[in-house]
DRENTIFI-848687 format. One record per residue (C-alpha): y, z, x; residue in three letters. Coordinates in steps of 0.1 Angstrom, whole numbers, plus 2048, in hexadecimal, padded with zeros to 3 digits. Layout:
# residues N
north, up, east, rest
Y, Z, X, ALA
...
# end
This chain:
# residues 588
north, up, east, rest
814, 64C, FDC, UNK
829, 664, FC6, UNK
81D, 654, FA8, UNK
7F8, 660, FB5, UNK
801, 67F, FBF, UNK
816, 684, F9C, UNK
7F0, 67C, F8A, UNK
7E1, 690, FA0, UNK
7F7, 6AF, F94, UNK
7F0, 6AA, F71, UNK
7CA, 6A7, F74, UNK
7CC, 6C8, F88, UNK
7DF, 6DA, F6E, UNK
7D2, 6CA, F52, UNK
7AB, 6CD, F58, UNK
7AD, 6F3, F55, UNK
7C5, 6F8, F37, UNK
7AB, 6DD, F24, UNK
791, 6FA, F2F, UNK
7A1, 710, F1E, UNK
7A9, 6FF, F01, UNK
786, 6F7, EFF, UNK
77B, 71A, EFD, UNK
774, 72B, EDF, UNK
78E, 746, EE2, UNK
7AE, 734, EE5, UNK
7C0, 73D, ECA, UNK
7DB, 726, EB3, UNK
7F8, 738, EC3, UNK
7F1, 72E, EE3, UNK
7EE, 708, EDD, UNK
815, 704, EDA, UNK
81C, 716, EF9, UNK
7FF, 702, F0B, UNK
80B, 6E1, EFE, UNK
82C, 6E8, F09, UNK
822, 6E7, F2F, UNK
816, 6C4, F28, UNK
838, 6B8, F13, UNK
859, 6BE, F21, UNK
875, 6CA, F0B, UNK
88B, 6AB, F02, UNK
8B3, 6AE, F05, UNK
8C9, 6B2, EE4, UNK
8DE, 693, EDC, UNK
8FF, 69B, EDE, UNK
91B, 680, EC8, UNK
93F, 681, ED1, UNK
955, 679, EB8, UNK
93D, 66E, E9D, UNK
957, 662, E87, UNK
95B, 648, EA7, UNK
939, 63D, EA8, UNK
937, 61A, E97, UNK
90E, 625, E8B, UNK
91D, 642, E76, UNK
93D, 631, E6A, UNK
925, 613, E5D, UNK
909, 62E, E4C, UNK
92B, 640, E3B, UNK
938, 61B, E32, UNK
917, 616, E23, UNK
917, 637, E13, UNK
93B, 62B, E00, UNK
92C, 608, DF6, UNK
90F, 617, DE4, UNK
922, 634, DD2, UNK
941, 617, DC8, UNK
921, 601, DB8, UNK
91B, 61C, DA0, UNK
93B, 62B, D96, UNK
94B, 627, D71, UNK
93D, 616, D51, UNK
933, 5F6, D61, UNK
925, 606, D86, UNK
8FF, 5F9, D90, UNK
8E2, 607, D88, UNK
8CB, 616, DA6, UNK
8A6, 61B, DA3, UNK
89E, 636, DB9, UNK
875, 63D, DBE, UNK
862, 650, DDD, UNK
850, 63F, DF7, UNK
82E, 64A, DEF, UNK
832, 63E, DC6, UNK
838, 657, DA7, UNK
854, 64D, D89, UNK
872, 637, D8F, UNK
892, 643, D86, UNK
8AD, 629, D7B, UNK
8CC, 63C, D7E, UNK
8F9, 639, D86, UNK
8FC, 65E, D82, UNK
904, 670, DA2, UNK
8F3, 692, D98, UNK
8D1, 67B, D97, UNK
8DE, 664, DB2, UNK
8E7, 677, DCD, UNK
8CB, 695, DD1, UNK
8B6, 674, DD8, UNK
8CB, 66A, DF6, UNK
8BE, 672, E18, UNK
8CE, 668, E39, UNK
8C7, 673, E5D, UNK
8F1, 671, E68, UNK
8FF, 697, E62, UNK
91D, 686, E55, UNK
910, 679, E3C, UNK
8FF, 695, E2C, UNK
91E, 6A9, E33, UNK
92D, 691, E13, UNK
90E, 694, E05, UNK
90A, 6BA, E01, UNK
92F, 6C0, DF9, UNK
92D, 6A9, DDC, UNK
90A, 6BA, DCC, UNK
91B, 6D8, DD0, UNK
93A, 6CC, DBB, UNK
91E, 6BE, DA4, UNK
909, 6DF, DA2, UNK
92B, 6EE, D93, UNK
93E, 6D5, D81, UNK
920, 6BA, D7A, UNK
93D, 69E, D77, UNK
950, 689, D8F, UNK
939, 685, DAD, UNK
93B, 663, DB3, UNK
961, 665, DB3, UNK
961, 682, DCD, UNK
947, 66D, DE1, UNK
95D, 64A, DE1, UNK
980, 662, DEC, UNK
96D, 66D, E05, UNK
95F, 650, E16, UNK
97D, 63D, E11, UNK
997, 654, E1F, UNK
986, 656, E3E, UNK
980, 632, E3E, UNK
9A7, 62F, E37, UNK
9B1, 64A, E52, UNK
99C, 639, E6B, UNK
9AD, 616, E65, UNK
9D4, 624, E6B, UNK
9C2, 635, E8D, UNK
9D6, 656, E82, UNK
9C8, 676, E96, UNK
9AE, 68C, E83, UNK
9C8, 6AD, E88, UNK
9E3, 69B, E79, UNK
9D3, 688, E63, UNK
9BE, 6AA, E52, UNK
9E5, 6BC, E51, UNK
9EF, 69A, E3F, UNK
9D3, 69C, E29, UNK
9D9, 6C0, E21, UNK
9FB, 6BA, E1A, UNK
9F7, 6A0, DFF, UNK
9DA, 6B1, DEE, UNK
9F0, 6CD, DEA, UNK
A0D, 6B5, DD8, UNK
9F4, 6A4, DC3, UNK
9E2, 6CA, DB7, UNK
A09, 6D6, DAF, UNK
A12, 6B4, D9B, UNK
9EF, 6B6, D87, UNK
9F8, 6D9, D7C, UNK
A1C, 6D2, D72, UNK
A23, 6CA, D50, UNK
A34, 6AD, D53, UNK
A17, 69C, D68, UNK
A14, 678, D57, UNK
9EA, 678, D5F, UNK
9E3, 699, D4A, UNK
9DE, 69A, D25, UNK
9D9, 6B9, D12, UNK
9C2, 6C2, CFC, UNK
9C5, 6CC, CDA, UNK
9A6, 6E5, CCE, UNK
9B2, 6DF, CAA, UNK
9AB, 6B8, CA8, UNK
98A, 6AE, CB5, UNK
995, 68C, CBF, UNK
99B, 693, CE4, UNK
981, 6A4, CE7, UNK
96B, 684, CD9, UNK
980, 671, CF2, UNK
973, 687, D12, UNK
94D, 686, D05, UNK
950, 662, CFB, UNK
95E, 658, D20, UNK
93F, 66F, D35, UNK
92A, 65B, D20, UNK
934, 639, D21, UNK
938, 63D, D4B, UNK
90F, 63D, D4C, UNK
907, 61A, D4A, UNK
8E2, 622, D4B, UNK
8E7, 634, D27, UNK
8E5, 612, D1B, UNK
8F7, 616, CF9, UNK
90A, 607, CE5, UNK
931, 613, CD8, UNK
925, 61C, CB8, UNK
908, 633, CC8, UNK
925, 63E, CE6, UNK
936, 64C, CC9, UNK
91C, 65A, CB5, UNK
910, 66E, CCE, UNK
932, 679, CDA, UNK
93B, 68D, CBC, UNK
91B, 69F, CC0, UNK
922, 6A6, CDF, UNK
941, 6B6, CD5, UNK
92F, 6C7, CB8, UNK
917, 6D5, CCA, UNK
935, 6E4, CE2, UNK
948, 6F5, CC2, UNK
924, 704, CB6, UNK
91F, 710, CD9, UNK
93E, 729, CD4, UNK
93F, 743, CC3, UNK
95B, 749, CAB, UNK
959, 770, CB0, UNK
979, 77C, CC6, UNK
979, 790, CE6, UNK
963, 789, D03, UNK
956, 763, CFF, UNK
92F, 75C, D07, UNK
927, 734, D03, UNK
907, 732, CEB, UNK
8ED, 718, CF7, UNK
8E7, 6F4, CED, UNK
8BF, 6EB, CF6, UNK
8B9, 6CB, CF6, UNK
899, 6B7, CE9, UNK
897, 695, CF3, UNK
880, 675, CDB, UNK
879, 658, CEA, UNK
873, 63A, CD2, UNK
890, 641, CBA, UNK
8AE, 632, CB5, UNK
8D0, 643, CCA, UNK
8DC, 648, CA0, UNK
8BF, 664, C96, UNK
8CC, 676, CB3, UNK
8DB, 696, C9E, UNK
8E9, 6B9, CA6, UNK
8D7, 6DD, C95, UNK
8E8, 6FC, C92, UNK
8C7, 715, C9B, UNK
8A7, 70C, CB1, UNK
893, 6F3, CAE, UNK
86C, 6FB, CBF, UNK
853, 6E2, CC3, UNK
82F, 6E8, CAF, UNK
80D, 6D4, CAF, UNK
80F, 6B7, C95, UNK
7EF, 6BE, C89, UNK
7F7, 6E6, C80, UNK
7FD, 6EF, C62, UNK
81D, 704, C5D, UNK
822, 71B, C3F, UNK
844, 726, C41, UNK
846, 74F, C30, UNK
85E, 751, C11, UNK
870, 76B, C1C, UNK
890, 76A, C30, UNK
89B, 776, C49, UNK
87F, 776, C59, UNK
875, 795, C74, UNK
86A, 784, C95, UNK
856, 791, CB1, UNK
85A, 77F, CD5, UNK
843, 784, CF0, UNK
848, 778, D14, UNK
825, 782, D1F, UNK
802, 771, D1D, UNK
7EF, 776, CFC, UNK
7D3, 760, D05, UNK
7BB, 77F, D0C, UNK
7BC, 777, D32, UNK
7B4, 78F, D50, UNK
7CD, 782, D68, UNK
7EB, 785, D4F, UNK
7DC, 7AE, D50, UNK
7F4, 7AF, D74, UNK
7E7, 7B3, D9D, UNK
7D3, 7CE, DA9, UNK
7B0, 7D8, DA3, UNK
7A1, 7DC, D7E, UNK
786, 7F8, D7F, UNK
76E, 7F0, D5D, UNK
755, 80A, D53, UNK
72F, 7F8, D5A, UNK
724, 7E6, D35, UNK
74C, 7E5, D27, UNK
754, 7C1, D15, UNK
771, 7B8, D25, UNK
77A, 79D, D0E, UNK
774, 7B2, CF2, UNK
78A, 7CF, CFF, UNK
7AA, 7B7, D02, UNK
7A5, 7A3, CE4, UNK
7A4, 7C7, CD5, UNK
7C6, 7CE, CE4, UNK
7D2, 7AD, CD7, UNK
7C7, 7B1, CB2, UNK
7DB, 7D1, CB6, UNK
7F8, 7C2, CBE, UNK
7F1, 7AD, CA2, UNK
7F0, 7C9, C8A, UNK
80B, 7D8, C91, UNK
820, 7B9, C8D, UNK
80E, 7B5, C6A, UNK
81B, 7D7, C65, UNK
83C, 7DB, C6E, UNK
841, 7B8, C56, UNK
845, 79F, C75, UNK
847, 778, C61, UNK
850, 764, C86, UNK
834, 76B, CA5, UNK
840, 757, CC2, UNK
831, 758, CE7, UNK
83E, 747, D03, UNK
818, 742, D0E, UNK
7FA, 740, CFF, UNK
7ED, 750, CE0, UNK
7C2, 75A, CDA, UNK
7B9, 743, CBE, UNK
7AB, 763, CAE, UNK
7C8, 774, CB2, UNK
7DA, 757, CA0, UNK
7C4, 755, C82, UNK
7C8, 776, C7A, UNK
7EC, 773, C7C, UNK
7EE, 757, C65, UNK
7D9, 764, C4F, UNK
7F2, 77E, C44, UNK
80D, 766, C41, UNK
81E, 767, C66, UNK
82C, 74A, C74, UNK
81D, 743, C97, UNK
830, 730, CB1, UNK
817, 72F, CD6, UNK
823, 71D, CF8, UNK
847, 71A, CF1, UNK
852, 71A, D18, UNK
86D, 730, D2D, UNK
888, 719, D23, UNK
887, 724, CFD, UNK
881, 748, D04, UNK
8AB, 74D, D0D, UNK
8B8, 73A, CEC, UNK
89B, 74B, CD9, UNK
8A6, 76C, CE4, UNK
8CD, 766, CDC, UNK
8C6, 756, CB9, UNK
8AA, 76C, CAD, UNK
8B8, 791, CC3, UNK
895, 799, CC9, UNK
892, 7A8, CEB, UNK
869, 798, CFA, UNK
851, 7AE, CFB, UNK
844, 7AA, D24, UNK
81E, 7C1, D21, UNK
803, 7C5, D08, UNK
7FB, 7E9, D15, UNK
818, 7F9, CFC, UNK
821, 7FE, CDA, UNK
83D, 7E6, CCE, UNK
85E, 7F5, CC7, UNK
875, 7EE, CAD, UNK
892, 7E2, CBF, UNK
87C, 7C9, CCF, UNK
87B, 7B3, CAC, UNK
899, 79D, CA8, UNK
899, 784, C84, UNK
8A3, 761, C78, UNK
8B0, 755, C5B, UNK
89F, 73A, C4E, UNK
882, 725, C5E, UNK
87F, 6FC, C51, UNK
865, 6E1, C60, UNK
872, 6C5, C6C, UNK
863, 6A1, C75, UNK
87D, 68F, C8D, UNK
863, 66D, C98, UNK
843, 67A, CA4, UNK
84B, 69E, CA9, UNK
847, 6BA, C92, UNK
85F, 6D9, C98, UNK
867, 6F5, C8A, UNK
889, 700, C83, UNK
897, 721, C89, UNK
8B8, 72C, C76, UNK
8CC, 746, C86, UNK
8CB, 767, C6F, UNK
8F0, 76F, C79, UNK
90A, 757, C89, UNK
8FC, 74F, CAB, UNK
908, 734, CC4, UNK
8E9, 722, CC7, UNK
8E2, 6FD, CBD, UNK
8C8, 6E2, CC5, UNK
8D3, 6BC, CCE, UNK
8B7, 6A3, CC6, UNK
8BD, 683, CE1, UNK
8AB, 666, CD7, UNK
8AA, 645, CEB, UNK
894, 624, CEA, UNK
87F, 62D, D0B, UNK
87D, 64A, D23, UNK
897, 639, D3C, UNK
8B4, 637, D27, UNK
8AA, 659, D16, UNK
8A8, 66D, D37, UNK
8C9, 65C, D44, UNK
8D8, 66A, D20, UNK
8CC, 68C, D24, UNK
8E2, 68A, D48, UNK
8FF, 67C, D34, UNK
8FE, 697, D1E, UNK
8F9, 6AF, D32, UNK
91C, 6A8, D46, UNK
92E, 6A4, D23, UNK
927, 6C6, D19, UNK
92E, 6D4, D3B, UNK
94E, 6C5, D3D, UNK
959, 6CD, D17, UNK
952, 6F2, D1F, UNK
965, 6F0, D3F, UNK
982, 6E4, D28, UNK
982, 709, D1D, UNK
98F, 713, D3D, UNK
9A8, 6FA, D44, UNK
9B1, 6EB, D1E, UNK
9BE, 6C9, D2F, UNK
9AC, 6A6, D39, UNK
9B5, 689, D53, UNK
9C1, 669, D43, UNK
99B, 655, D4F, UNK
998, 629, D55, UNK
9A6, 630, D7E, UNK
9C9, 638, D6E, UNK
9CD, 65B, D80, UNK
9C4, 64F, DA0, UNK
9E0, 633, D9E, UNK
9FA, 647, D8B, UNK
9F3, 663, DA8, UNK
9F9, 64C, DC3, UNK
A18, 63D, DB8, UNK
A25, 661, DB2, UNK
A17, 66A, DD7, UNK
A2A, 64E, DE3, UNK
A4F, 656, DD1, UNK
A4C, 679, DD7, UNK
A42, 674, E02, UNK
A60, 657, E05, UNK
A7A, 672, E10, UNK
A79, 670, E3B, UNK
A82, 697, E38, UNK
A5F, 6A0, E2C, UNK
A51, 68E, E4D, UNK
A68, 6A3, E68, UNK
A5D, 6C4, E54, UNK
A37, 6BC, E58, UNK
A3E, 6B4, E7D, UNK
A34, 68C, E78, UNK
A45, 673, E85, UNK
A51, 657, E6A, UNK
A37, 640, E6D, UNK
A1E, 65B, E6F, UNK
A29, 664, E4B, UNK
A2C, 644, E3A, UNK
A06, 63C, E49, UNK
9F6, 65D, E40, UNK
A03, 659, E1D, UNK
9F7, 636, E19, UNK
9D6, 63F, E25, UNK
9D2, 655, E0A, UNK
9E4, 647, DED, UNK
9CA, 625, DF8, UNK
9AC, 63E, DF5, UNK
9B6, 646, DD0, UNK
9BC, 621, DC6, UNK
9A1, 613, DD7, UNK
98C, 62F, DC1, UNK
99D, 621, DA2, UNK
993, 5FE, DAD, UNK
971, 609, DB0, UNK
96D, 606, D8A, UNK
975, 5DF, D8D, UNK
94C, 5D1, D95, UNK
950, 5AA, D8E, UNK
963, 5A1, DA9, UNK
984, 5A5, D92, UNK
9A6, 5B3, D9D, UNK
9B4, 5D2, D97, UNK
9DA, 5D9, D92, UNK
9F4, 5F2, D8C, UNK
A15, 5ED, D73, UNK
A39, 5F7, D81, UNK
A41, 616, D64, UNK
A23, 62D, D62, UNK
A10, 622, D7D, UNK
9EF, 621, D6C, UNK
9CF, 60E, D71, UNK
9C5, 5E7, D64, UNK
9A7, 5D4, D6B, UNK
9A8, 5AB, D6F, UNK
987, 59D, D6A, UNK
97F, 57D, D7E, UNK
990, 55F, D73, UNK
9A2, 56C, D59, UNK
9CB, 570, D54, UNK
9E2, 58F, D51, UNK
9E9, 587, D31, UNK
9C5, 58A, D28, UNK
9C5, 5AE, D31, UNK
9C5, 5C5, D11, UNK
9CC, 5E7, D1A, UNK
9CB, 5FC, D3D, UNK
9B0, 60F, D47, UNK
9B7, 62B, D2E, UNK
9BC, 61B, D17, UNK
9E4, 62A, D15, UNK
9F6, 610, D18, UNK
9F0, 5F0, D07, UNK
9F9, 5CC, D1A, UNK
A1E, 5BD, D15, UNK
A30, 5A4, D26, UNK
A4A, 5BA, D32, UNK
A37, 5D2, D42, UNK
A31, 5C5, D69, UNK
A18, 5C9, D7A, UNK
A0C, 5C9, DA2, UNK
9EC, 5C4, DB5, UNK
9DB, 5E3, DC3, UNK
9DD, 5E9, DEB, UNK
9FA, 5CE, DEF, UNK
A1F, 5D8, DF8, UNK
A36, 5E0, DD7, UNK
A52, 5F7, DD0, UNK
A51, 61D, DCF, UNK
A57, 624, DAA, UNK
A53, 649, D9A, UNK
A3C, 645, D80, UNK
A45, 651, D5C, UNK
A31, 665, D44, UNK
A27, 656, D21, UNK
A18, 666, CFF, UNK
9FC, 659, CEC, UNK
9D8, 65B, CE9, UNK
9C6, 651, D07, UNK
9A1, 63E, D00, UNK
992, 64B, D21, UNK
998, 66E, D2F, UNK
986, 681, D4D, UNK
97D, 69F, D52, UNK
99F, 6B6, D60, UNK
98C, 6D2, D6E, UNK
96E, 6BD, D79, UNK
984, 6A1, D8E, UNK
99F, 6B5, D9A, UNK
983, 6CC, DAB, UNK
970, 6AA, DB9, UNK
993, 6A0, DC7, UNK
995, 6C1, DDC, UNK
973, 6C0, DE6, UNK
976, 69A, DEC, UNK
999, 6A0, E07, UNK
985, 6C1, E14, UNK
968, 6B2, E20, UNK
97D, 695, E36, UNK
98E, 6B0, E42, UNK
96E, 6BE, E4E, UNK
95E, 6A1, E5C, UNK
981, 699, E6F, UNK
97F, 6BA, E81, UNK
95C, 6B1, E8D, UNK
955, 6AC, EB5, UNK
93A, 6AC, EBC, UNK
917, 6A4, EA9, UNK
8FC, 6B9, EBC, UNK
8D8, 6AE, EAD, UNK
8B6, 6BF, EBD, UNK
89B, 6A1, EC0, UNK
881, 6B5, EC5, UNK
# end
């Protein structure tokens, strides 16, 4: 009977409200509000604990797996497309990897966000800052250690680790020496050779290493005082061979293949920029209302202005025209005509390096006369034909901080994944200005951290100070000198073995089925295999040993500045997501 009566309620309420709606002056803004009489307000889901909750832990467990498959020089490649079609992207790189990640779990993009905001900065060492993460807290949550303590602990050895990587007797940290080029090679080789998508061989790893690091040295100027970083644009061919990639001092602008280009005698040559429109074109003219007398040619009247403009540059002895837009053909020929160089459609990503190599300041409106301090000049202008494209090649008058990279690949795949690879090299060599060291690379800082972590948290005093109790301390510090080792093993992918040696605790990698004698040199590439030097499993029980510091010439280096800011932001973030309570989600 209450079922009845319940149907009988709604047909009451209901049959007047369709009335209404089915009247012609219901407006939009009341549908919501009508709809909502029919729809009752569902209840926010509240999650306790979330870290707790076995469907969360598995999504972040899955998170881990998928960001260990990529990392290092022999990670997996992920193919990453949308649902509803458009290009595949084959890709290991975190700053193309992970913006294409979407979960539903909060938690998750928590991880997520911190590490694209360490990328957005320091454009290296995501994955690494992604694999601490997930692994500390899956580390924390298998001693069972309380999130309070276990955040204090966390703190605590962060800050221990931060102090030793500044000291300068740290065994992990190698400086680097501006005056020799060779570490520098090292750094850039060791970015590039970590994307396994690049897909190239040593040779080409080291070819396009030094001009990486060319590019960096042209990209500073050699005045002193206040130090602005020129530019390096970057111009990618597909079809070529890694080899004909090449490095120019200047600008190098695409032009039509078919134009002909008749380069003026004279150098330098005066240049004139414009940032505007010079196609003739009403709307580049700007909003409002255009009054035009009845019988006035409107065409006429602006291709008048134009030729003006034209004039004038003929007059004041401009041999370089360029326009970020479009140019009116007859505009163009008359140009030409008198010997000007004309460059149309060259895009808002030239128009910065064109204005710090040529000084010219870009002329904005058509509706004034040109001042003089608006031209800016170039030294020398060549043609170049680098595979199918014609470009034109703009010499800086004066010294100027500007240079062009060429990146050629065999097919658009491997060449966008090396424009990502260099893109991190030359953000990481210019963050070397800041802090002039590097990280020895191969998993070897990790493991030489660790065993430090672990000699230096043996004393019992430092747990009674921190307010732990014994056992407390030895398991926090586990916990987190695991997490780093079980990042360094995340470089082994063949189902090998990783170890550490018993003096400088760094890094080695066992393939399957092979010996330790087989083993040539640690991850580094430091130190070089011997018989006396003894060696121990990763994650199994072996003596606390302080690690020594050795010299040489390390074969893989990361990034100081870039890693040691990933390792804050890695330990940050689980303190975060330890803190959390409560997971409140609207489902509505």
């Amino acid at each position: 009977m209450m079922f009845f009566n319940k149907i009988l309620f709604m047909i009451r309420h209901t049959k007047p409200l369709l009335n209404k709606l089915a009247r012609p002056e219901i407006s939009a803004q009341d549908l919501p509000n009508a709809m909502s009489r029919l729809v009752k307000k569902s209840p926010s889901l509240c999650t306790d604990l979330p870290l707790e909750n076995n469907d969360i832990f598995n999504k972040l467990s899955l998170l881990g797996q998928l960001l260990r498959s990529c990392y290092g020089p022999l990670g997996g490649l992920k193919s990453i497309h949308n649902n509803i079609g458009g290009q595949v992207v084959t890709t290991s790189t975190s700053s193309v990897l992970l913006p294409a990640i979407y979960s539903t779990t909060p938690i998750v993009n928590l991880i997520l966000t911190s590490i694209r905001g360490h990328i957005s900065r320091f454009n290296d060492c995501g994955l690494f800052a992604g694999i601490l993460c997930v692994t500390l807290i899956e580390q924390i949550k298998k001693i069972g250690l309380r999130g309070n303590k276990a955040i204090r602990m966390n703190k605590h050895l962060l800050q221990v680790c931060t102090k030793y990587l500044h000291q300068e007797e740290c065994g992990c940290r190698v400086k680097l020496d501006f005056c020799s080029s060779q570490n520098l090679i090292t750094l850039a080789r060791s970015i590039i050779c970590s994307k396994p998508a690049v897909m190239i061989k040593d040779c080409e790893a080291l070819h396009i290493s030094k001009m990486a690091v060319e590019a960096f040295l042209l990209s500073v100027p050699s005045k002193s005082g206040v130090v602005t970083l020129g530019t390096t644009v970057i111009v990618s061919i597909e079809g070529l061979s890694v080899k004909d990639s090449a490095v120019f001092p200047g600008l190098l602008i695409d032009i039509p293949s078919g134009l002909e280009v008749k380069i003026p005698p004279s150098c330098p040559l005066r240049v004139l920029l414009f940032s505007t429109s010079l196609a003739g074109d009403l709307s580049e003219i700007g909003d409002g209302q255009l009054e035009v007398i009845h019988g006035t040619d409107t065409d006429s009247q602006i291709l008048g202005v134009l030729l003006e403009i034209g004039k004038q540059a003929m007059r004041d002895n401009v041999k370089l025209f360029v326009c970020q837009k479009v140019i009116h053909p007859v505009l163009q020929h008359l140009l030409r005509n008198h010997g000007i160089l004309v460059v149309e459609r060259v895009g808002i990503n030239y128009m910065q390096p064109l204005i710090q190599l040529t000084g010219a300041l870009p002329v904005a409106t058509l509706h004034t006369t040109i001042p003089l301090k608006a031209y800016g000049k170039v030294g020398n202008v060549q043609c170049r034909q680098i595979g199918s494209k014609k470009m034109l090649h703009l010499h800086p008058a004066e010294e100027s901080a500007i240079c062009t990279a060429v990146l050629c690949h065999r097919n658009e795949t491997m060449l966008n994944e090396l424009k990502v690879a260099w893109q991190k090299t030359e953000n990481v060599l210019r963050l070397t200005l800041r802090e002039s060291f590097a990280l020895l690379g191969g998993g070897c800082t990790e493991t030489h951290l660790a065993a430090y972590l672990r000699h230096q948290c043996e004393n019992a005093e430092c747990a009674s100070v921190l307010g732990y109790s014994q056992t407390e301390y030895q398991l926090g510090v586990e916990a987190f000198c695991s997490s780093l080792e079980s990042v360094a093993a995340a470089l082994q992918h063949d189902s090998g073995d990783s170890l550490v040696d018993m003096m400088a605790a760094h890094h080695w990698t066992l393939p399957k089925d092979a010996m330790q004698e087989d083993m040539s040199k640690c991850g580094c590439g430091l130190i070089e295999n011997s018989h006396t030097n003894k060696r121990c499993y990763l994650n199994t029980n072996r003596p606390i040993f302080s690690p020594v510091s050795l010299c040489g010439n390390a074969s893989v280096l990361d990034s100081f500045t870039a890693k040691l800011n990933a390792f804050q932001v890695a330990v940050e973030t689980v303190n975060v997501l330890l803190d959390v309570q409560y997971l409140i989600k609207d489902v509505n």
